[in-house]
C-alpha positions in Angstrom: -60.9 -68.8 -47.7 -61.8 -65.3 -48.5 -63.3 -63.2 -46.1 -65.6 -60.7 -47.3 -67.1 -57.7 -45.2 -71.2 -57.9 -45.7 -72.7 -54.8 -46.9 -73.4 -53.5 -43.7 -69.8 -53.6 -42.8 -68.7 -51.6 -46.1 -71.3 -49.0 -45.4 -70.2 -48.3 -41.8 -66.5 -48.5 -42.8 -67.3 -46.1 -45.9 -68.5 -43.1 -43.4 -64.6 -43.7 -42.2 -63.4 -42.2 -45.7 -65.4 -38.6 -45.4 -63.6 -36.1 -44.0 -64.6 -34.9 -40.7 -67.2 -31.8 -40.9 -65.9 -28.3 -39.6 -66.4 -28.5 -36.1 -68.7 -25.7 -34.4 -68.4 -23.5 -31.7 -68.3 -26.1 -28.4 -70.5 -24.5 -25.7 -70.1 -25.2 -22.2 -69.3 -28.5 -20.3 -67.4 -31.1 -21.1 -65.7 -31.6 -24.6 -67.4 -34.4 -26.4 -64.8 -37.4 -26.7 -66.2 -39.3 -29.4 -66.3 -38.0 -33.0 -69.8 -36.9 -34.9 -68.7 -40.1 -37.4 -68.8 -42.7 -34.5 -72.7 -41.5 -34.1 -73.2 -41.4 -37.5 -71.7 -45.2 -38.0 -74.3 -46.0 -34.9 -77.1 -44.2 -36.4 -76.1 -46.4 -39.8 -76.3 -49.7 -37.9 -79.8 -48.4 -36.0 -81.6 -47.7 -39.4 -80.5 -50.9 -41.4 -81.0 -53.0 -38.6 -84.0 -51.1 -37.4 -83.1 -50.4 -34.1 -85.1 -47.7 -32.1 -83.4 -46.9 -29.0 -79.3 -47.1 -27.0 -80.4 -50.3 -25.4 -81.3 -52.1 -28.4 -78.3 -51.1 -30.3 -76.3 -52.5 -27.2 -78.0 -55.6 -27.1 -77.4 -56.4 -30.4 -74.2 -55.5 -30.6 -73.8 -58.2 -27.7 -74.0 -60.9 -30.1 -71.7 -63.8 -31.1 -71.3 -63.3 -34.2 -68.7 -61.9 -36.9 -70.3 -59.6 -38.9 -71.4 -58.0 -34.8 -67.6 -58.2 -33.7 -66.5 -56.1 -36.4 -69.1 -53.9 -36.0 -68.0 -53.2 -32.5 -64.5 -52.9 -33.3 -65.7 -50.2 -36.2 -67.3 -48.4 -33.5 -64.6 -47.9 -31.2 -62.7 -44.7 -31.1 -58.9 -45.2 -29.1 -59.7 -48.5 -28.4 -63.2 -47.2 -25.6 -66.7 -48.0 -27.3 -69.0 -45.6 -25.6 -71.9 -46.8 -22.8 -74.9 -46.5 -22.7 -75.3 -43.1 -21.3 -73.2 -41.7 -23.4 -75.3 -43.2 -26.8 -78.9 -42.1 -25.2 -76.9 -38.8 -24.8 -75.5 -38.1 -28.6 -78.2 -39.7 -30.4 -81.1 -37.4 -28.5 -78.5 -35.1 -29.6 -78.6 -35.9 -33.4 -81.6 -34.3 -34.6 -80.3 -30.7 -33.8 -76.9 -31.9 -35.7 -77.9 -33.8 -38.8 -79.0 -31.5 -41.3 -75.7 -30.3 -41.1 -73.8 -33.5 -41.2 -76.3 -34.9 -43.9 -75.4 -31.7 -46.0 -71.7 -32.4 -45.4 -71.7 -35.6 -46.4 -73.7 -34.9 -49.4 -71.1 -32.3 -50.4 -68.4 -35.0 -50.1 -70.1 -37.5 -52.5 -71.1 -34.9 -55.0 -67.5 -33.7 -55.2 -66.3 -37.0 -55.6 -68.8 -38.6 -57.8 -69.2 -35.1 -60.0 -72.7 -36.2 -61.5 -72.6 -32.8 -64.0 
């Protein structure tokens, strides 16, 4: 039998292939341990799946099923997936961070799909 990823899958797994963006200055405190991409998968999985808040990406990514189980494995980063905490944290976080990372990545996929 083949075994196909579903779309939402591919679309996670394709943030995988942008490079990382420049990282900035890191200000005080502890350094962040998980990558800006990990978020960015999350944040993926939150707007497809509509998904408003840490707890109700956890909860669903509690489920038995196979499509969920390699979601989970896809957001993993040396073999930890974040908690709870730390997801409230980065994705109150996000809003300062993703014009940047939305200009990044837009950078990326006009450099590779050259449109002009």
């Amino acid at each position: 039998m083949i075994n196909e990823n579903s779309i939402l899958v591919r679309l996670v797994m394709m943030i995988d292939l942008i490079a990382e963006p420049e990282p900035v200055k890191r200000g005080r405190g502890k350094p962040k341990i998980y990558s800006e991409k990990l978020i960015i998968k999350a944040l993926i999985i939150m707007i497809v799946r509509r998904l408003y808040s840490a707890y109700s990406l956890l909860t669903f990514l509690k489920q038995d099923d196979v499509v969920i189980k390699q979601l989970r494995e896809l957001l993993q980063e040396n073999n930890k997936f974040p908690t709870r905490r730390t997801w409230e944290r980065r994705l109150k976080q996000l809003p300062d961070n993703l014009p940047g990372l939305i200009g990044h990545f837009g950078r990326y996929l006009s450099d590779l799909l050259k449109p002009w």
